[in-house]
C-alpha positions as CSV (number, residue, x, y, z in Angstrom):
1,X,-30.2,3.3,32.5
2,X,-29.6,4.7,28.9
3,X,-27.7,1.7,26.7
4,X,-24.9,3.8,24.0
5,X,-24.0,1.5,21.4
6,X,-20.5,1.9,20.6
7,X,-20.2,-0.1,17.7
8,X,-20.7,1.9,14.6
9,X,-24.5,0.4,12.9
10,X,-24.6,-1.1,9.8
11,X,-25.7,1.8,7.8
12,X,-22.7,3.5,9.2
13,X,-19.8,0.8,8.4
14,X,-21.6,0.7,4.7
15,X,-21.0,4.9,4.5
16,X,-17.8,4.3,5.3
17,X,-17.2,1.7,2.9
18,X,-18.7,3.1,0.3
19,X,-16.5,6.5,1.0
20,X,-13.2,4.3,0.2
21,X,-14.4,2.7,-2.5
22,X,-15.2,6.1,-4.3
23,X,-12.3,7.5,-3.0
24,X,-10.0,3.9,-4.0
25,X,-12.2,4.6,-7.9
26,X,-11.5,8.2,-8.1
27,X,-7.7,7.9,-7.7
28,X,-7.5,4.9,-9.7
29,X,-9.2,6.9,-12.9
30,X,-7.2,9.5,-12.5
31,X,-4.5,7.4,-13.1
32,X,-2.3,6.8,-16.2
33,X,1.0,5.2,-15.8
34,X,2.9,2.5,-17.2
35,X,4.0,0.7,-13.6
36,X,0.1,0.9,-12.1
37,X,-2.2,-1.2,-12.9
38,X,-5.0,0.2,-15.6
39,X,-8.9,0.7,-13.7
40,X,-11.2,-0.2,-17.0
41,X,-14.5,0.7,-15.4
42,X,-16.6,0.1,-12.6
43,X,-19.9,-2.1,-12.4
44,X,-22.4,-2.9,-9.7
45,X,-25.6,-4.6,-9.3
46,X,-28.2,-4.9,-7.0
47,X,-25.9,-6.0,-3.9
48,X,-22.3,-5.3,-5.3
49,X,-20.1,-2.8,-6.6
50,X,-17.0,-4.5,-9.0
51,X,-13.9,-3.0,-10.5
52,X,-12.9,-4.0,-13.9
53,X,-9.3,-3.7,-14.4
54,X,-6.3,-5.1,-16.4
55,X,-5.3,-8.5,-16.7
56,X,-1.8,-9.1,-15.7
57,X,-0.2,-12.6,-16.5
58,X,1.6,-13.4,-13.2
59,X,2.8,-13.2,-9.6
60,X,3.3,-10.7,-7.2
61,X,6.2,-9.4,-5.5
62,X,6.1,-10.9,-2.3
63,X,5.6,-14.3,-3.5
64,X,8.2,-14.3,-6.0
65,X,10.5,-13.3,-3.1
66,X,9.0,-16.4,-1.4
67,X,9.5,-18.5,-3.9
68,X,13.5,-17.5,-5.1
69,X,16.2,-19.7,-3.3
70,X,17.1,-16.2,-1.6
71,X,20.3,-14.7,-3.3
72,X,21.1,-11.5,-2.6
73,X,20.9,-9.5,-6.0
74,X,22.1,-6.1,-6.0
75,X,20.4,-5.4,-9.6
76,X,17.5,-6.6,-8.9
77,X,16.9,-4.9,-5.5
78,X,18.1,-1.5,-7.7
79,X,15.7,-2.4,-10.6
80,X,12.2,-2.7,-8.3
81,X,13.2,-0.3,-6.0
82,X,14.1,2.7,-9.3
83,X,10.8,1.5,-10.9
84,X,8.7,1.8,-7.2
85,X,10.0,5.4,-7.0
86,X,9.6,6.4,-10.6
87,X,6.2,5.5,-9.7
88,X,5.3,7.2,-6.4
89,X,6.7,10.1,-8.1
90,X,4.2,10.3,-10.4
91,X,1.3,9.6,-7.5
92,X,3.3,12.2,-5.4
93,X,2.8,14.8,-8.3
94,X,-0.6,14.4,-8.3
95,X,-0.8,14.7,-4.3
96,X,-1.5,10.8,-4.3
97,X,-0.2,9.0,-1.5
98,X,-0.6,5.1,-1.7
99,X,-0.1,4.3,2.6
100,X,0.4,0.5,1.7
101,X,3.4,0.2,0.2
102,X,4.7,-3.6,0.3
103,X,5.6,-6.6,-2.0
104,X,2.2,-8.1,-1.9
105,X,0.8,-5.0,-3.7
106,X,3.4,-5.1,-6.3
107,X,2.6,-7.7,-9.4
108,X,5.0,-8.8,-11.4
109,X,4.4,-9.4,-15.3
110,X,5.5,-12.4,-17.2
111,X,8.1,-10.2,-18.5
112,X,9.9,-9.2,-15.8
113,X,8.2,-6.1,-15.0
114,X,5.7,-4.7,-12.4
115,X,2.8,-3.0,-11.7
116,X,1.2,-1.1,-8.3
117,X,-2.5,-2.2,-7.2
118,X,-4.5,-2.0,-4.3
119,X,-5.1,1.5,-4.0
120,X,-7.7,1.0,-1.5
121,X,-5.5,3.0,1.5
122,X,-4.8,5.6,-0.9
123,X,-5.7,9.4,-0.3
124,X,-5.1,12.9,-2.4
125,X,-3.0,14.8,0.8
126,X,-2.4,18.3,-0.3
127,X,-0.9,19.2,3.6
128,X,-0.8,16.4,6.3
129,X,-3.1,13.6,7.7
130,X,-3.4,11.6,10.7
131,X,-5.3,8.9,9.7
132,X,-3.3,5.3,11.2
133,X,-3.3,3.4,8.1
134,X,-1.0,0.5,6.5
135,X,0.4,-2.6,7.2
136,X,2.6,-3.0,10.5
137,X,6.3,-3.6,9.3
138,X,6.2,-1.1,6.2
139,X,4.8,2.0,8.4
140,X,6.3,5.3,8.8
141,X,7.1,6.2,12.6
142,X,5.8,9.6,11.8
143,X,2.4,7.9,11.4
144,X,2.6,6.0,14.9
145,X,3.8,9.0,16.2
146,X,0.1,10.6,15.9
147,X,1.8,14.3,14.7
148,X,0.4,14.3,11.0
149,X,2.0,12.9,8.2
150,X,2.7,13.8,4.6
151,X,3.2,12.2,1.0
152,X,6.8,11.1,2.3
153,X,6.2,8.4,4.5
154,X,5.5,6.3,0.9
155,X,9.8,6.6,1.1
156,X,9.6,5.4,4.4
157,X,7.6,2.3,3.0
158,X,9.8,1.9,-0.2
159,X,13.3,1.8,1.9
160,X,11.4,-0.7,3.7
161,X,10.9,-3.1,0.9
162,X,14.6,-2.6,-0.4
163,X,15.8,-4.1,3.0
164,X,13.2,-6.6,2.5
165,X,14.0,-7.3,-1.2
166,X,17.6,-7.3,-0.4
167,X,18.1,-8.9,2.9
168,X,14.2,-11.4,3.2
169,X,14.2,-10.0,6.1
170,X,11.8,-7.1,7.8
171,X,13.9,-4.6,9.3
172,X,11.8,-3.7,12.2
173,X,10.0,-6.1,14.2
174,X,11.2,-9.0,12.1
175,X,10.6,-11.6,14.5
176,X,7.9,-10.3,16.5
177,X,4.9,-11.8,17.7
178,X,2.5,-9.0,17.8
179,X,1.5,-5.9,16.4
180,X,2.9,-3.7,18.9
181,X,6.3,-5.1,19.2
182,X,6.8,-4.3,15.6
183,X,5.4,-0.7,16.2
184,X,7.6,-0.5,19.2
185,X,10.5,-1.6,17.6
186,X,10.1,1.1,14.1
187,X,9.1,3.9,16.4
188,X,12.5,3.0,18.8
189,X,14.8,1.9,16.8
């Protein structure tokens, strides 16, 4: 009998890789914003591709939130969440949806003040997409749901981290054990 290998080959998981990587260096060049973090250049030798980008002296979100004896701040919630949608307005003008959304992909300056990264999910959506993409608790149902999505479900994301910045809580799926009870719970709830 004929053996089918089902399991992409190497030369087809490094395509793939590569794709996101140009696609992850393409958006980050286009990018110029005061809340993102700067892409200096790119450099690669013989076995590796690097990004050079700007240093930035401190933590990020999600482990500041760790850290804080947790006190609900109502101006702090309002100052990250106004700065993250002043920023994914500007990605949303250029077509620019980031799909991971979430503390840990928020650092936060020495100053007080933050800046997006990882833009390695990220895609240019000019209509919809259906590509399942994103971390469990901070995903859109419309993108479980298997319909298409659009540039929105980054407000989906963002109203996710304000519950999370405000309350330390997830809330969908907050004490679940697997994946799928947290998609269960976002797409039922």
């Amino acid at each position: 009998p004929n053996k089918v290998n089902i399991l992409p080959s190497k030369s087809t998981e490094k395509k793939s890789l590569a794709k996101y990587f140009l696609t992850e260096k393409s958006i980050m060049q286009s990018l110029d914003h005061p809340f993102i973090l700067r892409f200096v250049k790119s450099l690669k030798n013989e076995k590796f591709c690097f990004f050079l980008l700007e240093y930035i002296n401190g933590d990020n979100l999600d482990n500041y939130l760790r850290k804080k004896n947790y006190i609900r701040n109502e101006f702090e919630t309002k100052f990250y969440i106004g700065s993250l949608l002043y920023t994914v307005d500007y990605l949303h003008k250029k077509l620019i949806s980031h799909r991971d959304l979430k503390p840990c992909n928020i650092m936060i300056d020495n100053n007080g003040y933050w800046k997006l990264i990882d833009f390695g999910t990220s895609k240019i959506i000019k209509d919809f997409t259906n590509t399942i993409i994103g971390t469990p608790h901070y995903i859109a149902p419309e993108i479980l749901n298997g319909k298409g999505y659009s540039l929105t479900t980054d407000y989906w994301s963002i109203g996710i981290c304000m519950y999370e910045i405000f309350y330390g809580i997830y809330p969908f799926g907050n004490n679940a054990t697997d994946i799928m009870e947290v998609y269960r719970d976002i797409v039922h709830k």
